[in-house]
PAZAPA-4460 file (N, C-alpha, C; in steps of 0.05 Angstrom, whole numbers, plus 32768, in hexadecimal, padded with zeros to 4 digits):
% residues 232
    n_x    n_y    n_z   ca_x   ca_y   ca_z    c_x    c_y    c_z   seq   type   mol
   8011   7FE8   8000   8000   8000   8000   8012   8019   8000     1      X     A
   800F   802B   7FF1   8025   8048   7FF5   800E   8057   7FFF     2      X     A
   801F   806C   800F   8014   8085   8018   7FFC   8086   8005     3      X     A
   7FEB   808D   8010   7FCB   80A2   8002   7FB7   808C   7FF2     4      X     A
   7FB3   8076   8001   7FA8   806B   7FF1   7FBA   8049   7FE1     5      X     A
   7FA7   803C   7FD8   7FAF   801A   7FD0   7FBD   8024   7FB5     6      X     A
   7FC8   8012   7FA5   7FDA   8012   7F83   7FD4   7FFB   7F83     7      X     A
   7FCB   7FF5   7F78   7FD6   7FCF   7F70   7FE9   7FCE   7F57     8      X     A
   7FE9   7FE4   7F50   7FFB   7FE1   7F3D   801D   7FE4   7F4B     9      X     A
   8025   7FF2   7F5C   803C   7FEC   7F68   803E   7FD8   7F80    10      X     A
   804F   7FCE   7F86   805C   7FB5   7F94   8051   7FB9   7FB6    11      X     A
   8051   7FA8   7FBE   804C   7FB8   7FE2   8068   7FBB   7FEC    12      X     A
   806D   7FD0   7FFC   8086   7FD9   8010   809A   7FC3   8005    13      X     A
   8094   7FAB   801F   80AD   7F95   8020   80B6   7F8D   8005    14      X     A
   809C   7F85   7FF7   80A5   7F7A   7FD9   80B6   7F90   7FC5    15      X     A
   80B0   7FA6   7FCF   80B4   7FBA   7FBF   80D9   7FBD   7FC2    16      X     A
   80DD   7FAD   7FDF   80FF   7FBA   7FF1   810E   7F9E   7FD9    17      X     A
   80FA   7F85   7FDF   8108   7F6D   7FD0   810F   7F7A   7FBD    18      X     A
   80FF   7F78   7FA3   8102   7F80   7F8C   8119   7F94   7F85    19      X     A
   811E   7F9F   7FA2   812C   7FBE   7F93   814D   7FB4   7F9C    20      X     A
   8149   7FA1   7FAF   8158   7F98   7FBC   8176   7F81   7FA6    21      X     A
   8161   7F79   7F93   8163   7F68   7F85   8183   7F6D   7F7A    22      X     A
   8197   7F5D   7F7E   81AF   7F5B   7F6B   81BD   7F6F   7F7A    23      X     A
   81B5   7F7B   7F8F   81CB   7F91   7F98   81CF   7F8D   7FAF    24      X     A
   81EA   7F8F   7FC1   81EE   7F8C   7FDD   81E0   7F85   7FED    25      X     A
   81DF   7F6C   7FF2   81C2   7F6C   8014   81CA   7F79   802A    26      X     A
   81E1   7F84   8026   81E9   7F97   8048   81DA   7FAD   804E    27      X     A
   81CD   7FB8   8035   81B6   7FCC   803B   81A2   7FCB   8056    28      X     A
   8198   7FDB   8062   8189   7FD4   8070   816F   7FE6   806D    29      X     A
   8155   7FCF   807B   813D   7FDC   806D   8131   7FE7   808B    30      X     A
   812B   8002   8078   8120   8017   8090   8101   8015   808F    31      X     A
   80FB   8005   8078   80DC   8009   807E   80CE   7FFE   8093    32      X     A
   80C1   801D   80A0   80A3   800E   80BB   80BA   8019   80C7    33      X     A
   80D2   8022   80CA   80E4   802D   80E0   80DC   804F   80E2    34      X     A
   80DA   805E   80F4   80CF   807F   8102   80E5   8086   8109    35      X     A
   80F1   809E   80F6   8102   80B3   8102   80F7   80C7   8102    36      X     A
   80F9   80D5   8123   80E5   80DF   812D   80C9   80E6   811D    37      X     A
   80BF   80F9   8116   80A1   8100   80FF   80A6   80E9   80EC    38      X     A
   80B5   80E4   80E2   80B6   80CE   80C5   80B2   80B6   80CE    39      X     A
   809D   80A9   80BF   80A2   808F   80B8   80AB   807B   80A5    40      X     A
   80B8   8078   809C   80C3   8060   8082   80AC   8051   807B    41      X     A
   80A2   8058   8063   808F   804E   8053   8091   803A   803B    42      X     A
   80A4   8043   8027   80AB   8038   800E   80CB   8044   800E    43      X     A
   80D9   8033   7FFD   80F5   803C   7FF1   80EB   8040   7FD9    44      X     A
   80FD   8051   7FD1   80FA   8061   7FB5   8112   8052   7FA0    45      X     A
   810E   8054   7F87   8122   804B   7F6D   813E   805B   7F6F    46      X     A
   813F   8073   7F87   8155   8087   7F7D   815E   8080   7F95    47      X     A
   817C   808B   7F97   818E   8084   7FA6   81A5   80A0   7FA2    48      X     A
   81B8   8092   7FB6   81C7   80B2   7FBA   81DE   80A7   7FBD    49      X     A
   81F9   80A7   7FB0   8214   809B   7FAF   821B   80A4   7FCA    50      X     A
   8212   80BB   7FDA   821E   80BA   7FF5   820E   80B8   800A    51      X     A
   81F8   80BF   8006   81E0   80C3   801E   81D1   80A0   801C    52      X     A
   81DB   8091   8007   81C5   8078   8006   81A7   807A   7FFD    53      X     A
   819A   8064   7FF8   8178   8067   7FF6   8172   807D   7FFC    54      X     A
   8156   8080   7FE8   8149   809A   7FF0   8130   8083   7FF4    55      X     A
   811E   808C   800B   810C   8085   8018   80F4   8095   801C    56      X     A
   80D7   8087   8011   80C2   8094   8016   80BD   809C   802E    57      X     A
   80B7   80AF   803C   80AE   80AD   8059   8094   80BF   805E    58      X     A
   8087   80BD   8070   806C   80C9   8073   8075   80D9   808C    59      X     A
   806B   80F0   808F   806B   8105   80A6   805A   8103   80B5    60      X     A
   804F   8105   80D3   8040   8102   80E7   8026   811D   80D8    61      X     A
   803C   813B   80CC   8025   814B   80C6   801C   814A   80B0    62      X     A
   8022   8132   809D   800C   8127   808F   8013   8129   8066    63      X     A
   802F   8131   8070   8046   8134   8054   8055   811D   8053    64      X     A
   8059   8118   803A   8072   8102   802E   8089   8111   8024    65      X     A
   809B   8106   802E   80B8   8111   8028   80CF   80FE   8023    66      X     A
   80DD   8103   8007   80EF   80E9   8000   810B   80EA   800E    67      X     A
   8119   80DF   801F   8127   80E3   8031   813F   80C7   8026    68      X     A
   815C   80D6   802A   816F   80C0   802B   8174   80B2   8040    69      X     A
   8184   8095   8042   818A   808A   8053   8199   809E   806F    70      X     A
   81A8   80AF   8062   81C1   80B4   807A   81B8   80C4   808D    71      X     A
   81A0   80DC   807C   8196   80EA   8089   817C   80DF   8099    72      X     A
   816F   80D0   8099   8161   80C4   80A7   8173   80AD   80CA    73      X     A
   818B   80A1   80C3   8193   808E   80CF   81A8   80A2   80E6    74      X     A
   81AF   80B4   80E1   81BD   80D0   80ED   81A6   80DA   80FA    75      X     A
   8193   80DF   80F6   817F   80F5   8104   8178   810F   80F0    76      X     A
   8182   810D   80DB   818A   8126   80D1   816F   8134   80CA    77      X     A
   8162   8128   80B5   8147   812B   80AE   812C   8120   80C4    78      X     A
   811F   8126   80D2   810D   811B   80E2   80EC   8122   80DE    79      X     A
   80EB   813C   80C9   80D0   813B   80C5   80D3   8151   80A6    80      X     A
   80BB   8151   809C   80BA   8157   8085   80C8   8179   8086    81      X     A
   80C4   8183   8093   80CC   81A2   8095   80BD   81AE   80A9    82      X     A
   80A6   819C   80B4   809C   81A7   80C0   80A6   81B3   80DB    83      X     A
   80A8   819B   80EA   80C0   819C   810D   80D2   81C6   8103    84      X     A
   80E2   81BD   80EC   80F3   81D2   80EF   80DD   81EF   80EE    85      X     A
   80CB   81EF   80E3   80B9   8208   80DC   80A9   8212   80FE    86      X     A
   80A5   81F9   8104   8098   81F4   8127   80B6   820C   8138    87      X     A
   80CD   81FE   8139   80DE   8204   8140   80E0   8221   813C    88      X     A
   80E4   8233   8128   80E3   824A   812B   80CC   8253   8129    89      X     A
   80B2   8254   8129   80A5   825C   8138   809F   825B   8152    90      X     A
   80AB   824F   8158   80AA   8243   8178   80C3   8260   8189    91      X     A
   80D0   825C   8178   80EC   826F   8181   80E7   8288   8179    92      X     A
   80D1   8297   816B   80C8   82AD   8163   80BB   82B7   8179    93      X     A
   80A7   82A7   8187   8093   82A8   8199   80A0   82A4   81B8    94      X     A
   80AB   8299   81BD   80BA   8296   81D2   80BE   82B8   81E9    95      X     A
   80C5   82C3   81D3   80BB   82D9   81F8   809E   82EC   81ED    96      X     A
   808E   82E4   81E0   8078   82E8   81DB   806C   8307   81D2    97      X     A
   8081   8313   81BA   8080   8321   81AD   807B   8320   818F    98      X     A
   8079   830F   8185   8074   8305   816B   805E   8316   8162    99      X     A
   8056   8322   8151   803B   8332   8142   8037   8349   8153   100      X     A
   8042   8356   8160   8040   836A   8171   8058   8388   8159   101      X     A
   804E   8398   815C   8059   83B3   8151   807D   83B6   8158   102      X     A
   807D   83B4   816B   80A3   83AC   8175   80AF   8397   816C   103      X     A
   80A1   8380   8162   80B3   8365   8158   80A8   8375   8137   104      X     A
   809A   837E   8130   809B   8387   8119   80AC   8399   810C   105      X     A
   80B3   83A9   8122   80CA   83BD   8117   80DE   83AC   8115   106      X     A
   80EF   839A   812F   80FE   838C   8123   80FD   8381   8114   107      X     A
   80F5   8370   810D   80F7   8365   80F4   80F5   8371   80DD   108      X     A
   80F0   8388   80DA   80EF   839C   80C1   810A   83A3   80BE   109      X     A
   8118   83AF   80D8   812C   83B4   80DD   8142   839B   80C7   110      X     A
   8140   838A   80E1   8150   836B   80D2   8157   836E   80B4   111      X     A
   8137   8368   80A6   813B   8368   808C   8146   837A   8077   112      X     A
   813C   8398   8082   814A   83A7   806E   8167   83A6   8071   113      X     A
   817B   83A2   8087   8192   83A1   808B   819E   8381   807F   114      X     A
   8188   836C   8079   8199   834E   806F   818C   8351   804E   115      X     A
   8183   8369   803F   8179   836A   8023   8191   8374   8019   116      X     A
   8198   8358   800E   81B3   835D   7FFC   81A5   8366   7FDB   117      X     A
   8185   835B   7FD0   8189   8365   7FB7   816A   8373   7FB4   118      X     A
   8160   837A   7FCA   814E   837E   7FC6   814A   83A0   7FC8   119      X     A
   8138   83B0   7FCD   8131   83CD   7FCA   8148   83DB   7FE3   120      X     A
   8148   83CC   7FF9   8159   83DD   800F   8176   83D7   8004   121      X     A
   8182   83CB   7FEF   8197   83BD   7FE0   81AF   83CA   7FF4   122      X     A
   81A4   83EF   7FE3   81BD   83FC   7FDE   81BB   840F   7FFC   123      X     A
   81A5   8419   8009   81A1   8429   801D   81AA   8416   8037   124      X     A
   81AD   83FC   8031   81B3   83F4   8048   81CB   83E5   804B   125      X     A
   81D7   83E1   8036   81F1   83DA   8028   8207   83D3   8044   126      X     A
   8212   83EF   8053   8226   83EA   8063   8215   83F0   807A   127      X     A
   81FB   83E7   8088   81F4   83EB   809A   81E7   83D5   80B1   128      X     A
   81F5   83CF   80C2   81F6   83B2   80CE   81E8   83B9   80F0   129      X     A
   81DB   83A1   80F9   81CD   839A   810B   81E6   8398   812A   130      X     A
   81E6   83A5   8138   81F3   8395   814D   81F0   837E   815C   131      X     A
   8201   836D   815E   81F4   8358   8166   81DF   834D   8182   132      X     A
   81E5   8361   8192   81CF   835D   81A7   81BA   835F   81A1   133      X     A
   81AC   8374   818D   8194   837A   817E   818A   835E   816D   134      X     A
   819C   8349   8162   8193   8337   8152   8183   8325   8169   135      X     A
   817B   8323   8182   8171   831C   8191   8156   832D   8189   136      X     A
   8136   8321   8186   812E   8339   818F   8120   833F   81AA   137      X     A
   8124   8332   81BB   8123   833C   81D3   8130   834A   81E3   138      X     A
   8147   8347   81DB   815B   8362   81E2   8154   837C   81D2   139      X     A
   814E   8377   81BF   814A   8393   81AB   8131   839B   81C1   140      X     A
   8116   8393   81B9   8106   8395   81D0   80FC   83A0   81E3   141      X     A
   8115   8390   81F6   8117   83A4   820A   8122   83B5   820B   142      X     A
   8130   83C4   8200   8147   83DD   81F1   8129   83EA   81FA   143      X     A
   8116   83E9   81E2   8105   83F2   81D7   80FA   840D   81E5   144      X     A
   80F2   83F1   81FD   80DA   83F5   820D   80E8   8407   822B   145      X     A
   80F9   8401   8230   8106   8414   823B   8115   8432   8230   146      X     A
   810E   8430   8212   8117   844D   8213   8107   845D   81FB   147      X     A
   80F1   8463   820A   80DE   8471   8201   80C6   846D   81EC   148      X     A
   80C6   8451   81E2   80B7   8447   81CF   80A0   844D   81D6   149      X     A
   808C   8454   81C3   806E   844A   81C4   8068   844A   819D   150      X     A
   804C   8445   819D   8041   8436   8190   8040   845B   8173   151      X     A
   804C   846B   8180   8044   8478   8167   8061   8487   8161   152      X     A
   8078   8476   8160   808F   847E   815D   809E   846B   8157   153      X     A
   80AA   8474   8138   80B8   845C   812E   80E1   845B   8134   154      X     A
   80EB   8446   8129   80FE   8443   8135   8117   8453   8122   155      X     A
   8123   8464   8129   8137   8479   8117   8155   8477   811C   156      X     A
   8160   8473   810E   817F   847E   8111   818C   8491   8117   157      X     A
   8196   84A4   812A   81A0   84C0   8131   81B7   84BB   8116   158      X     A
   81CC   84AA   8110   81DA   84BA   80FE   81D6   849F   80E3   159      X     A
   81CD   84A2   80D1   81C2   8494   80C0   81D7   8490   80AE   160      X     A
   81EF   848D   80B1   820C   8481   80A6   820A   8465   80B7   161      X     A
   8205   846A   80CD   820C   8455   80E1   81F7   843F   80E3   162      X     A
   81F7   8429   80F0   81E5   841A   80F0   81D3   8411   810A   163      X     A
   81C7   83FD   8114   81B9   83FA   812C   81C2   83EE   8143   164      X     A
   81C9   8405   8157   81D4   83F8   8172   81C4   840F   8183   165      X     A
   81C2   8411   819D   81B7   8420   81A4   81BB   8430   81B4   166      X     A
   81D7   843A   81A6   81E7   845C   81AD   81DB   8469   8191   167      X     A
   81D5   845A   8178   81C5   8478   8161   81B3   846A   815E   168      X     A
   819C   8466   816B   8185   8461   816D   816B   846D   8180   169      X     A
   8156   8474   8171   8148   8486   8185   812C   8479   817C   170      X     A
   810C   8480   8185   80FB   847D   8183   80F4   849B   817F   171      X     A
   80EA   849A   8167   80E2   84B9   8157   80CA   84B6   8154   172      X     A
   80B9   84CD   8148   809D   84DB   8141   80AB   84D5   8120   173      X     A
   8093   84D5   8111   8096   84C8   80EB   80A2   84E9   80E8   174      X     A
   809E   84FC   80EE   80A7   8516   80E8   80C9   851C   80EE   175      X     A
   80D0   8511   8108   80E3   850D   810B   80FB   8507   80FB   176      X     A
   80EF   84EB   80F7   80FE   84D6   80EA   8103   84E4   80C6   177      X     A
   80EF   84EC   80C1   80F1   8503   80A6   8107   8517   80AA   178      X     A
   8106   851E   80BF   8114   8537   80B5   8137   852B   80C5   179      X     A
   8138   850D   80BD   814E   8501   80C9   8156   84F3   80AD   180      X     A
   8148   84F2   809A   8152   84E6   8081   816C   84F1   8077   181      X     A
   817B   84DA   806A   8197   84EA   8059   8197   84F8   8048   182      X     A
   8179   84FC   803D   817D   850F   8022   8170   8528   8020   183      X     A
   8166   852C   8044   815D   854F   8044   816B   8560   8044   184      X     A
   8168   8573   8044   8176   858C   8037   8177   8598   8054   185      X     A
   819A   85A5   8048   81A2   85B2   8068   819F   85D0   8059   186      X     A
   81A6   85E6   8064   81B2   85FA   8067   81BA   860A   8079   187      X     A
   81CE   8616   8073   81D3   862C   8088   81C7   863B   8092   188      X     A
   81BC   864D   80AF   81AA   8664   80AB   81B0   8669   80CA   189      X     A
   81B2   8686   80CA   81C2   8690   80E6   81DB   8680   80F6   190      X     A
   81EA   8676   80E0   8205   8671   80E5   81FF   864E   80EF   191      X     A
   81E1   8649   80E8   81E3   862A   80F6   81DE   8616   80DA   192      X     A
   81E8   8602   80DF   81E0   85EC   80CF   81C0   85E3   80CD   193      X     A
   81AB   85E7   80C4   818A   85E9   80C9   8186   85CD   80B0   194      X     A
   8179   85C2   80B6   815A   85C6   809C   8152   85D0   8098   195      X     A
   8150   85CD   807F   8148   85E6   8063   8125   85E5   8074   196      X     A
   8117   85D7   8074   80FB   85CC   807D   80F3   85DC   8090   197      X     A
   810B   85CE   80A0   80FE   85DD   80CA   80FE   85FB   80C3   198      X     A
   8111   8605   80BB   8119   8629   80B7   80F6   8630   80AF   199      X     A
   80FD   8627   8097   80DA   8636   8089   80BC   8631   8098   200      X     A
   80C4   861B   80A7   80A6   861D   80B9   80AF   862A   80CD   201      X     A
   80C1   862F   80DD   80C3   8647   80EC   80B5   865B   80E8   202      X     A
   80B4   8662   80C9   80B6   8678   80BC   809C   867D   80B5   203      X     A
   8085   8664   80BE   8067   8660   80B7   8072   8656   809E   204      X     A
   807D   8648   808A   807E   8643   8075   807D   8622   806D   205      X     A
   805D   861C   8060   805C   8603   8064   8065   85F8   804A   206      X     A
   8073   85DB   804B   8076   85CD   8030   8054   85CD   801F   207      X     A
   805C   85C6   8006   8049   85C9   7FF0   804D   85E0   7FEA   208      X     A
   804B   85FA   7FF7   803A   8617   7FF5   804E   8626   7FDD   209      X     A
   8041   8637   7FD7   804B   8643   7FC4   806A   8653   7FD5   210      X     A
   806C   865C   7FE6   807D   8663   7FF7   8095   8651   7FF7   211      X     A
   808F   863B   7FFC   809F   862C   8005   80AB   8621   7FE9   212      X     A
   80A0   861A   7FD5   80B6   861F   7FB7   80BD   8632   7FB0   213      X     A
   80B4   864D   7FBE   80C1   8662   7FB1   80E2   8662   7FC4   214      X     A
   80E3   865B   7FD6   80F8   8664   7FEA   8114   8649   7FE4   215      X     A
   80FC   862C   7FDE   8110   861A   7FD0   8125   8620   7FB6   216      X     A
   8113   8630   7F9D   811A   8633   7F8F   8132   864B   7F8D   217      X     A
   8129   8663   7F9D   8146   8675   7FA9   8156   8667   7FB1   218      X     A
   815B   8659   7FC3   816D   864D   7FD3   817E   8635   7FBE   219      X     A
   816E   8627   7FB4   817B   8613   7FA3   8181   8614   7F7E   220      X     A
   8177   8628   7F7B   8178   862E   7F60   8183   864E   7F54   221      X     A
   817D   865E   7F6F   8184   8675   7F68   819B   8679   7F7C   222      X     A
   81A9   8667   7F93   81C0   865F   7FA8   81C2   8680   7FB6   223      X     A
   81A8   8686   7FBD   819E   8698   7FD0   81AD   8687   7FEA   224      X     A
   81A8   869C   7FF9   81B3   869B   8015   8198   8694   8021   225      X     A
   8193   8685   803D   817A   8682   804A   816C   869B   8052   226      X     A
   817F   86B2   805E   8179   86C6   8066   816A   86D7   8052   227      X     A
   8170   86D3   8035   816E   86E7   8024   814E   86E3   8017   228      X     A
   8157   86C6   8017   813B   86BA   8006   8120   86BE   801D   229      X     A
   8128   86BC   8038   810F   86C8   8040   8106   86E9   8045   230      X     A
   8112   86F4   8045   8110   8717   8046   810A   871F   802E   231      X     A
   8113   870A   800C   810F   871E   7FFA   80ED   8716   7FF4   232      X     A
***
């Protein structure tokens, strides 16, 4: 009988080991009806492996068949279809019982954009690396939660060359974190290093407004002074 049902057209198990058995080494040994751990040995298969030995039908407790070699079965190596290992990290995800919560979400956002070797964060995240205490995330976590986190402030870099440890790391307002990007515009204005941005709302001067391109366009196109572009 194989997995899922009768064949009469193929051999049963034992007859199936004779047959295959036939003309080649009897030192083989037959695993069928033998349980490594989730697996059970069901049928041997026609294929074989010059170093691992037989490949072997086996049935999974969660209800999959998986073709498995001798070595890795007789070692421990293989013990269930994939499943045990998928159990396993979820199990280790959950473990201090943050899993689906807004804080294991940032980490892991975190994580990924810093291990995307070809994806959209490729080049922005290129030389920017995780410290290793943080690859915990319960250490990250608790970082978190002890220094000032809540639920409407995301997680920012003070100097955005550098990467995540938590001497340039802060919990920011989305406004914040904007006007923390690498590609805003500085300028000079009363001898300080400003944003171009912060200056003009000082100044009542909101983005969009007609104001606020006129004072961009002095400053960046006509290389007005900050001082000048707002008095003229």
């Amino acid at each position: 009988m194989a997995v899922g049902g009768d064949d009469v057209s193929r051999p049963l198990p034992i007859l199936r080991w004779r047959l295959f058995m036939k003309g080649r080494k009897m030192s083989a040994v037959n695993l069928i009806g033998e349980r490594f751990g989730r697996l059970l040995v069901v049928d041997v298969t026609e294929k074989s492996h010059p170093k691992k030995g037989h490949i072997w039908l086996c049935h999974c407790d969660c209800g999959n068949d998986i073709e498995v070699p001798t070595s890795r079965l007789t070692h421990k190596i293989t013990t269930s279809c994939g499943c045990l290992r998928k159990e396993l990290a979820r199990k280790k995800m959950t473990v201090h019982g943050y899993e689906g919560t807004r804080l294991y979400k940032c980490w892991d956002a975190m994580k990924r954009r810093c291990n995307d070797k070809t994806g959209k964060w490729s080049k922005t995240y290129k030389n920017i690396i995780i410290c290793d205490e943080w690859l915990d995330p319960k250490v990250f976590i608790d970082w978190a939660l002890a220094n000032g986190y809540n639920n409407n402030l995301t997680l920012d870099r003070i100097d955005n060359t550098k990467g995540y440890y938590p001497e340039n790391c802060r919990w920011a307002t989305p406004k914040e974190q904007a006007r923390n990007r690498a590609n805003n515009k500085y300028i000079t204005y009363n001898d300080k290093r400003r944003l171009f941005i912060e200056v003009l709302e000082e100044h009542g001067i909101m983005p969009g407004t007609k104001e606020y391109q006129r004072a961009y366009y002095r400053v960046y196109k006509l290389h007005w002074s900050m001082e000048r572009a707002l008095s003229a």
